[in-house]
C-alpha positions as CSV (number, residue, x, y, z in Angstrom):
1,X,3.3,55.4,10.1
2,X,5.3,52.3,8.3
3,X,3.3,49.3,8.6
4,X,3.9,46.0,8.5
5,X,4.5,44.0,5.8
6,X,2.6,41.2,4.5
7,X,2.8,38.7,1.8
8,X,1.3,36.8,-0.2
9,X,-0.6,33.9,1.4
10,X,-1.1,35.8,4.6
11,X,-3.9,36.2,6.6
12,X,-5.5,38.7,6.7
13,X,-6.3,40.6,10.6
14,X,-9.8,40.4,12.4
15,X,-11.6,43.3,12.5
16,X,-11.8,45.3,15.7
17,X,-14.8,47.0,17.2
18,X,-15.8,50.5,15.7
19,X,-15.0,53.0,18.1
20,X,-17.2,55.9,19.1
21,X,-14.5,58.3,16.8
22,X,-14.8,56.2,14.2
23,X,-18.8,56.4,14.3
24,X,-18.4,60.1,13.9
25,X,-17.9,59.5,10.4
26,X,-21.4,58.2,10.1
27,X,-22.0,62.2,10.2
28,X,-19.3,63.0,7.2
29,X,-20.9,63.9,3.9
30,X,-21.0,61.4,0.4
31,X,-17.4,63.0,-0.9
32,X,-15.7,62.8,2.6
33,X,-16.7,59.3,2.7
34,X,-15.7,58.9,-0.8
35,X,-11.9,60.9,0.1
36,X,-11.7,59.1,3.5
37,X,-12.0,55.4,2.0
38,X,-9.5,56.2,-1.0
39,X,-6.9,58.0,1.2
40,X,-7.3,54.5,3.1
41,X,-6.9,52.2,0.7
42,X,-3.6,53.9,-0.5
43,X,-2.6,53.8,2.7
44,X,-3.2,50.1,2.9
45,X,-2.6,49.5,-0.8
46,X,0.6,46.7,0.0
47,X,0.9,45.4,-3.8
48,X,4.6,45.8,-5.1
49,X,5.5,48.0,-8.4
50,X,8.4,49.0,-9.8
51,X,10.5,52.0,-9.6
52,X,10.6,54.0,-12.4
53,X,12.5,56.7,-11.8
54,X,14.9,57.6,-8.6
55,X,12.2,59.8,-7.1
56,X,10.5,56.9,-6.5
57,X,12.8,55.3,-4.4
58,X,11.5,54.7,-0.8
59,X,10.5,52.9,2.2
60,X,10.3,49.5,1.6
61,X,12.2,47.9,-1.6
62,X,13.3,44.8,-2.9
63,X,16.7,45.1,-5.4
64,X,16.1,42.7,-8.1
65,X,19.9,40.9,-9.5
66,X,20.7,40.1,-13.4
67,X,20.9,36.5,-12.5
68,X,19.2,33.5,-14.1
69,X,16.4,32.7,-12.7
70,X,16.3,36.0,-10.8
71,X,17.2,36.4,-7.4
72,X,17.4,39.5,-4.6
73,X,19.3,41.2,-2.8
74,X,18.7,39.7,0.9
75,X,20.8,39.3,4.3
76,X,20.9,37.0,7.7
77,X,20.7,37.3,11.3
78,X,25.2,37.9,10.5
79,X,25.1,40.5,8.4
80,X,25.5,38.2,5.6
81,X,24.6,39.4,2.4
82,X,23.6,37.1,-0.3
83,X,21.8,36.4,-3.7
84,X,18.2,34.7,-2.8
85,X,16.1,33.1,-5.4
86,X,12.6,34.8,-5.7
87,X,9.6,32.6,-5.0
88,X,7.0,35.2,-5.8
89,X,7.5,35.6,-9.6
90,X,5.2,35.3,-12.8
91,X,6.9,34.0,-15.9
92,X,10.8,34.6,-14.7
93,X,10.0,38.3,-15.3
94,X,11.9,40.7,-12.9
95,X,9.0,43.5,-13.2
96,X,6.9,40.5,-11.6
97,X,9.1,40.0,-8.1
98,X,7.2,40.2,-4.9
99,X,9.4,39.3,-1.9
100,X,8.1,36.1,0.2
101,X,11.0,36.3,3.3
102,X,11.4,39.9,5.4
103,X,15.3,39.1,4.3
104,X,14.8,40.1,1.4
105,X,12.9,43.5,1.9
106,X,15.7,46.7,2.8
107,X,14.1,49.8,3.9
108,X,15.1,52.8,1.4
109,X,15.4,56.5,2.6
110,X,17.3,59.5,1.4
111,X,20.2,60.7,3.5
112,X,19.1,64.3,4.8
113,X,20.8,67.0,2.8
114,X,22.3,64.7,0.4
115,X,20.9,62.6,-2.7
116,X,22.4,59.7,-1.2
117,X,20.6,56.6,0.2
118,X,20.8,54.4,2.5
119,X,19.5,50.8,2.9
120,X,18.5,49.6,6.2
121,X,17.8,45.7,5.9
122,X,15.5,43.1,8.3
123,X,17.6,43.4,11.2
124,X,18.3,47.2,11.8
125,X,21.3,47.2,9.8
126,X,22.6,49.2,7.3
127,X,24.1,47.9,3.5
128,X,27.6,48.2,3.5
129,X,30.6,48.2,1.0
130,X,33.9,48.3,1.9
131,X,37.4,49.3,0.2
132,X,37.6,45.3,-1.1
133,X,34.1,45.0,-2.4
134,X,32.5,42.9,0.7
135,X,29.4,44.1,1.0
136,X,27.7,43.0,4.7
137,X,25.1,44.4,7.1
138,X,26.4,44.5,10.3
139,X,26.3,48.6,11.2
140,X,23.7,50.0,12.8
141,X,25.4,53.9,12.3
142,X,25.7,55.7,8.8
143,X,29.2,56.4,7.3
144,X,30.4,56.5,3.8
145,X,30.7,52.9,3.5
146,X,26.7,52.9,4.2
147,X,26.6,55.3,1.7
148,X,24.9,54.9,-1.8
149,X,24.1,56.8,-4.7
150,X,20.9,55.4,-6.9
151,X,21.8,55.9,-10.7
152,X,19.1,55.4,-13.9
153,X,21.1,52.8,-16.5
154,X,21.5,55.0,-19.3
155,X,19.6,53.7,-22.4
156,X,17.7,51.3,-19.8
157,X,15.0,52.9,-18.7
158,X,13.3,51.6,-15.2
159,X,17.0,50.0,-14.1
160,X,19.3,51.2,-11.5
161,X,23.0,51.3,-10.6
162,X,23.9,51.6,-6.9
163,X,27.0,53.1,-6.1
164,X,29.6,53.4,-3.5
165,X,31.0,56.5,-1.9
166,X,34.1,54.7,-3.6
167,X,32.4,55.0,-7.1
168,X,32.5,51.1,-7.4
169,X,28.9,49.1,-8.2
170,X,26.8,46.9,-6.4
171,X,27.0,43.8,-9.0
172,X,26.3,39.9,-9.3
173,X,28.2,37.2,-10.9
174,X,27.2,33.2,-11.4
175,X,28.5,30.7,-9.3
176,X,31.8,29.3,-11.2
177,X,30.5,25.5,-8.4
178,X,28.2,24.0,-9.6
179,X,24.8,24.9,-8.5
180,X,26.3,27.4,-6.3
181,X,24.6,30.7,-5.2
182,X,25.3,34.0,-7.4
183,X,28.5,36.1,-5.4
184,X,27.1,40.0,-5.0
185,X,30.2,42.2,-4.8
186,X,30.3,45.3,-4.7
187,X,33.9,46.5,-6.5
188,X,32.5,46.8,-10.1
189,X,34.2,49.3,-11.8
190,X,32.1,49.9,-14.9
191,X,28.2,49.8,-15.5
192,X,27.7,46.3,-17.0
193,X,24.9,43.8,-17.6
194,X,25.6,42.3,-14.2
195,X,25.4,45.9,-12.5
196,X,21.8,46.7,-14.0
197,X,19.5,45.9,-11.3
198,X,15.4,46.4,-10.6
199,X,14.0,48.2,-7.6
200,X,10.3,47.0,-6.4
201,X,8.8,48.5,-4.5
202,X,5.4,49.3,-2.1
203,X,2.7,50.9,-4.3
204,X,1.7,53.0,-1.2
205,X,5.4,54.5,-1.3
206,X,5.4,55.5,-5.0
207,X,4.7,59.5,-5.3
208,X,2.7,59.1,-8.4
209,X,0.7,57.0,-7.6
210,X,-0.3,58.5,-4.3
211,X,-0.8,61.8,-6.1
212,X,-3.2,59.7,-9.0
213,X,-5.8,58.7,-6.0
214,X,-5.4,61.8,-3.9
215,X,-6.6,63.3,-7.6
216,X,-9.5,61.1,-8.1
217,X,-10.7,60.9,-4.4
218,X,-11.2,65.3,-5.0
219,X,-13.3,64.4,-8.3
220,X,-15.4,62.1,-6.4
221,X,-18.6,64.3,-5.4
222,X,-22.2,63.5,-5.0
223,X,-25.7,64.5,-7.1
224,X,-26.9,65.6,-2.9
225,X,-23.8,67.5,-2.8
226,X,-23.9,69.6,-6.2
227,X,-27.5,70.2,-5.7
228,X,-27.3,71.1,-2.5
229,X,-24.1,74.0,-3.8
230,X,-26.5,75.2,-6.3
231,X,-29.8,75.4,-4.6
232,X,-31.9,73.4,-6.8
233,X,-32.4,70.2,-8.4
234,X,-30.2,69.3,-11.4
235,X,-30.7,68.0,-14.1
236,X,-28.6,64.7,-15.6
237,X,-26.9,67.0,-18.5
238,X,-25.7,69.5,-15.4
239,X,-24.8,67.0,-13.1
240,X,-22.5,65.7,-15.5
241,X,-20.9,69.3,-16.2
242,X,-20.4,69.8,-12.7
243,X,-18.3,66.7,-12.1
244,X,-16.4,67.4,-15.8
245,X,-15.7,71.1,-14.2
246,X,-14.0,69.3,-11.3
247,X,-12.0,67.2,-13.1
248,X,-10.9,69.9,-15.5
249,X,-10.8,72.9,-12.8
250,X,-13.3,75.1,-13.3
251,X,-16.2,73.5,-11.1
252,X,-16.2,77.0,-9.3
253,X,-16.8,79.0,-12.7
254,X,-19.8,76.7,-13.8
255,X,-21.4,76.8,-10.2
256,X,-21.4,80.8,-10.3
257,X,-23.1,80.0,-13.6
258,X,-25.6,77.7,-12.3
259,X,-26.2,80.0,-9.5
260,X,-26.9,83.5,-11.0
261,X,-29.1,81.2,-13.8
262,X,-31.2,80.7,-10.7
263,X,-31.6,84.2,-9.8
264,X,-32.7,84.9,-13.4
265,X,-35.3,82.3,-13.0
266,X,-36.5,83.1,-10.1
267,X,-36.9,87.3,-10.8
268,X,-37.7,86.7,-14.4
């Protein structure tokens, strides 16, 4: 289930009343606590990363622009879309940008059976481009207008191009007024500076990072646990190869070990 998003600055929920499922756990073993808390805090886990690859694009993103200082992609109530300066930010770095307004957060999902995307922004509307370039968010439906294909930069690695159905690029250029708001278009015809963009993004959503504490929550095991697998106490040097073995993959190999060692010493 998508959750809300917070920010920085927010407060932070009360916590409810433990329920009589959630005292069941009290009865769950060491490593089932150990899983259980680490599957939660990746669940909850709302700190922004960056995209590094298109795999990694999904659920909620924010598309940093070229622009100096950086802004985002964001739109209004209208449909408007427009260039928003970023307020959550460390040194002017792009790989820094957190987003501080809902506007400026678009929901990314793969279009089924295709490797196109679609952006769905604050207000249930979908990124659009049409034949001049305007790009707005005003449809709630999917056609090939709401259409976009996520492209690595060549020789730029963790940058993206997004593309129209049209085969034009999202891009940005500065404000020719004076202290006027960067124009986004989106009739770009080559892959430039001002089409290079970043895509942050929910840790949570990022598969490799999901896959990195599902990996550690299995390692995590306690000394009850593997003594009560081999039968016996254990000594510190075989508690530590049992918890090596599960981290390199043959924990069942060395408890069979353990195991018929005990048979040995007991019939010896």
């Amino acid at each position: 289930m998508v959750k809300p998003l917070s920010f920085k600055g927010d407060k932070k929920p009360k916590k409810r009343k433990r329920t009589e499922v959630e005292r069941s756990a009290d009865a769950a073993g060491p490593s089932d606590l150990a899983v259980a808390s680490t599957a939660e805090d990746a669940e909850n886990d709302d700190s922004w990363v960056s995209a590094d690859v298109v795999g990694d694009v999904q659920g909620p993103v924010m598309i940093v622009l070229p622009t100096e200082p950086p802004t985002c992609l964001a739109c209004d109530a209208n449909g408007k879309i427009f260039a928003d300066p970023i307020v959550n930010i460390i040194d002017a770095n792009p790989a820094s940008a957190e987003p501080h307004d809902v506007r400026q957060v678009w929901v990314a999902n793969k279009i089924y059976g295709t490797e196109n995307f679609r952006f769905k922004g604050r207000y249930g509307k979908y990124l659009s481009c049409d034949k001049y370039g305007i790009l707005s968010a005003t449809s709630e439906a999917i056609s090939s207008l709401e259409t976009w294909s996520v492209i690595p930069t060549p020789d730029t690695p963790g940058t993206f191009q997004l593309q129209s159905q049209r085969e034009t690029f999202l891009s940005v250029k500065e404000s020719t007024k004076a202290n006027g708001a960067p124009e986004v278009r989106g009739d770009a015809t080559e892959i430039t500076f001002d089409t290079t963009l970043r895509i942050r993004m929910q840790a949570r959503f990022k598969p490799r990072i999901k896959a990195t504490k599902e990996e550690k929550a299995k390692e995590k095991i306690s000394r009850k646990e593997l003594e009560e697998a081999v039968g016996r106490r254990l000594e510190e040097d075989e508690v530590r190869a049992l918890k090596k073995a599960r981290r390199e993959g043959d924990y069942h190999e060395r408890l069979l070990d353990l195991k018929s060692k005990n048979k040995h010493d007991k019939y010896g």
